[in-house]
N, C-alpha and C positions, 0 to 999 in steps of 0.2 A: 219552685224557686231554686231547689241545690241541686236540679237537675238542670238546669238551664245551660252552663258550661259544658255540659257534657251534649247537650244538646247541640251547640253551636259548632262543637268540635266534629260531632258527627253531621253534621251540614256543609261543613266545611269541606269534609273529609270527602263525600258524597259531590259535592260541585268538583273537587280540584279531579274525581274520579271517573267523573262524567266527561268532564275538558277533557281529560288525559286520552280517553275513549276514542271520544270527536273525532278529534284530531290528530292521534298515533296515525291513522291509515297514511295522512296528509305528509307528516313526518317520512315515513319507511316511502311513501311515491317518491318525496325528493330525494332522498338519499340514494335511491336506486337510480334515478333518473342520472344521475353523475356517472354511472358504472362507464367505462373504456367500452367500444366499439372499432368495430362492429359483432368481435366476436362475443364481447363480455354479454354478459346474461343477467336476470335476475336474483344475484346471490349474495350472501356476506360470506368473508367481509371484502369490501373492494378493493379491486388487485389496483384499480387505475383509474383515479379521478379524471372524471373530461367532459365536455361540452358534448360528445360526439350524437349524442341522440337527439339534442335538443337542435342541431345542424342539422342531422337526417331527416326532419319534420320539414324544415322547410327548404329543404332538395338540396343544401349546400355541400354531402356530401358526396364523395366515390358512389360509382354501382357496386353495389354487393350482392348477395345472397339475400338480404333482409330489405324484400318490397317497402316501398313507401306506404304510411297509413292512408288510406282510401276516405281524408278526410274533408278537401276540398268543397264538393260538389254537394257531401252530405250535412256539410257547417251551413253551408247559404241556406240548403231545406230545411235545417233544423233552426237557425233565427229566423228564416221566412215564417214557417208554421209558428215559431213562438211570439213572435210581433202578432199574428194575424190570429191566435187566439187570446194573446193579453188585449187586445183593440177588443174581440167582442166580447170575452169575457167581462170584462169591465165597465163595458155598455149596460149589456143585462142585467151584472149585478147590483147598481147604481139604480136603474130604473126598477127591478123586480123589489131591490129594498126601500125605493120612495112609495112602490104600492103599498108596501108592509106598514106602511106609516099610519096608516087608516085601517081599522078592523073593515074584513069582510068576509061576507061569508064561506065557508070552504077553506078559508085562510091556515088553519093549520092544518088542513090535507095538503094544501099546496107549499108549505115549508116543507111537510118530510119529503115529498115528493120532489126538490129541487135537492135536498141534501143527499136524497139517496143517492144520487151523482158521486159524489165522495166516499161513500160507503162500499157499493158494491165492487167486488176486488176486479182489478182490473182484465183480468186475463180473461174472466165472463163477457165485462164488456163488450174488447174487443173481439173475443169472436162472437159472439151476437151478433155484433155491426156487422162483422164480416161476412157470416152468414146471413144475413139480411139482402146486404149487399148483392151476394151472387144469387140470392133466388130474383133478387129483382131488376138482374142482370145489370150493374151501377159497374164498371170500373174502379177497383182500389185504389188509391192515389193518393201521398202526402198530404195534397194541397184540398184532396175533398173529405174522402171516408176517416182521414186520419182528424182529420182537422176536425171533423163533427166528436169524434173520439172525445177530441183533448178539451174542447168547449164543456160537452158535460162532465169533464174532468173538475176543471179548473171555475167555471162557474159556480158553482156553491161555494167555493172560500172566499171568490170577490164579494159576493151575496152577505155571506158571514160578516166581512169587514163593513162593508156599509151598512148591514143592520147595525151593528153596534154603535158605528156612528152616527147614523141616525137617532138611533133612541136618547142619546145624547144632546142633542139637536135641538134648538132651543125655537120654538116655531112661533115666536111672538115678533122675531125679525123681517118673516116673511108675511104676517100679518102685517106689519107695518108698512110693509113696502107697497101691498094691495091695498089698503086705507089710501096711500098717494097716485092711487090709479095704474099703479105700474103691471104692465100683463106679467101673468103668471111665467111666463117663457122668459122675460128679461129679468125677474127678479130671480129665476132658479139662474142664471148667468153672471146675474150680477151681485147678488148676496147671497144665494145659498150654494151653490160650488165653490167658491172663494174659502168658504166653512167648511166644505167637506174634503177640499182638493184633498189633505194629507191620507184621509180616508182612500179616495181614487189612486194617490199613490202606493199605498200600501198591496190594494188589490193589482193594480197593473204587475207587481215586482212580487205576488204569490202567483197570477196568471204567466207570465212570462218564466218565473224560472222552473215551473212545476215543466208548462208545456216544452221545456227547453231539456228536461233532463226524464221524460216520459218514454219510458221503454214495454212494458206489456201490453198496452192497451195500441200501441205503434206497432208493434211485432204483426200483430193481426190485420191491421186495415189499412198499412202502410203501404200496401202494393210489392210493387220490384222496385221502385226506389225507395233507398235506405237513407233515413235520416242518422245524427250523429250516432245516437247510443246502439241505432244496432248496428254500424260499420264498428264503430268499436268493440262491441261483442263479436261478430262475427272474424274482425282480426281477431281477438282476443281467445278464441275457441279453440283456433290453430295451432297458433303456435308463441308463445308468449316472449316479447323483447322487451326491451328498459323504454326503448320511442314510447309505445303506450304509456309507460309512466312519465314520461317525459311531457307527453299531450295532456297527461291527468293534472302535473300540474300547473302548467300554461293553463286549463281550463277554470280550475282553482282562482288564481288567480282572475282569469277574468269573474268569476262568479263576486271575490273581494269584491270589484271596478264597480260591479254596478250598484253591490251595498252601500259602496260611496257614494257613487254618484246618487243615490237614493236619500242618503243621509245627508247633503249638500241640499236637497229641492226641499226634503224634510225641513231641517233647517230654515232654511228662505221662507217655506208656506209658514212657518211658525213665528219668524219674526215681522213679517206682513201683517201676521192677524194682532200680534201684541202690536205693531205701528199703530194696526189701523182702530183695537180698542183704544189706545193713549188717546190719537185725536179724536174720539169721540167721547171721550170724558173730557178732557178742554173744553169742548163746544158744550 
C-alpha cells in the first residue's frame, strides 16, 4: 500500500516513455519534411521552412537533380496485395476459428501449426517460397508468390482475433435459431456474424495493414516488381532527401484514416448490437 504512489508514478513514467518512443520518429519525419528544396537535405536545424517536398511527390515541382519517388505504380501493388490478402486472410481466419469451436482431434497440432505462420522470422519465409518457387519453375510475382507470403503472414492474427471472439460467443443464440428450423447457413448470416462483425473487423485492419507495410518476406518472392516498402528502400539506399520524409508522413497519416474509419464501423457494429439487445428485452 506505501508503495502504490510510487508505483503509479513509475507507470506513468514508463507510458508517457513509451508514447515519447512511438512517436518521436513521427515528430523528426515532419519536421524534416518542411526542410527548403530542392537543395536542402536532411539536417537541423532548418535554414528554410517550405512546402517543397511535399509538391515534389506529387510532380508539382521544377526538374531538378532529385528524381521523383518511384511510388505510383508500387502504391496500387501494395493496396492491391493488401486488400487481396486482408479479403482471404479473414476468410480463413473466421472459418479455421469457427472449426476451433468444437474439439477435435489433432486440434492442438493444428493451432501451433497455423501460428507458426507468425512466428517464423520472415526472411526464412521468404526465401523458402522463393526457393521453392524456382525449383518448381513458378514465376515471382506480387500478385502470386508474394501474395501466398503475406496470407501465411497475416492469417494467424485474423485466426487469433476470432478465436477470441469466439470463445466468447454465446452459442445458445444459434441454438435457438435451429430449434426455429433456420439452416445453419442463414443463421451464421443472420445472427452470428452480426455478433462477431466487430471481431472481422478487427482481423481485416491486422490483415491489411500488416500486408500493407510487409517488407522481408516481399524482398524475396516479390519478383522484379516492387511493391511500396521496397521502392522506398531501394530509393532510400541511395541517396537520402526530405520527399522520403515527406511520403512517410502523408503515409502516416493515411494509416491515422483508416483507424478512423475502423473506429466509425467499430462504433456503428457496437451501437446495432446494444439497439438490437434493447429491443429484445422490450419484447
Amino acid at each position: 500500500m506505501e508503495n502504490r504512489p510510487f508505483l503509479r508514478s513509475a507507470l506513468a513514467f514508463y507510458t508517457a516513455l513509451f508514447i515519447g518512443f512511438l512517436y518521436a520518429p513521427f515528430v523528426v519525419l515532419g519536421i524534416l519534411s518542411f526542410q527548403a528544396g530542392p537543395e536542402g537535405g536532411p539536417q537541423f536545424p532548418i535554414t528554410e521552412w517550405s512546402t517543397y517536398w511535399y509538391e515534389h511527390i506529387f510532380g508539382l515541382t521544377p526538374p531538378s537533380r532529385i528524381a521523383p519517388l518511384p511510388i505510383g505504380e508500387a502504391m496500387i501493388r501494395s493496396l492491391t496485395l493488401a486488400f487481396m490478402t486482408m479479403v482471404t486472410s479473414t476468410v480463413l481466419g473466421t472459418m479455421t476459428a469457427q472449426a476451433f469451436r468444437r474439439r477435435f482431434k489433432g486440434s492442438g497440432f493444428v493451432f501451433y501449426l497455423v501460428v507458426l505462420g507468425m512466428i517464423v522470422p520472415g526472411v526464412l519465409v521468404g526465401l523458402g517460397l522463393a526457393l521453392v518457387a524456382n525449383n518448381l519453375g513458378i514465376s515471382r510475382a506480387w500478385w502470386g508468390t508474394a501474395y501466398v507470403a503475406h496470407v501465411l503472414y497475416t492469417f494467424p492474427f485474423a485466426f487469433l482475433v476470432m478465436l477470441a471472439i469466439f470463445n466468447r460467443f454465446d452459442r445458445s443464440v444459434e441454438e435457438a435459431a435451429w430449434s426455429l428450423g433456420v439452416t445453419p447457413m442463414r443463421t451464421f448470416r443472420k445472427v452470428t456474424f452480426p455478433l462477431i462483425f466487430p471481431g472481422v473487423l478487427s482481423s481485416m485492419l491486422f490483415a491489411f495493414t500488416l500486408s500493407y507495410d510487409e517488407f522481408p518476406r516481399t524482398l524475396f518472392a516479390a519478383g522484379a516488381d516492387l511493391t511500396l516498402p521496397l521502392a522506398i528502400y531501394g530509393t532510400f539506399s541511395v541517396e537520402i532527401h526530405p520527399n522520403i520524409f515527406a511520403f512517410g508522413v502523408l503515409t502516416t497519416l493515411f494509416s491515422f484514416s483508416i483507424l478512423a474509419v475502423y473506429g466509425i464501423l467499430m462504433s456503428l457494429s457496437v451501437r446495432r448490437a446494444k439497439k438490437a439487445a434493447i429491443q429484445e428485452d422490450i419484447q
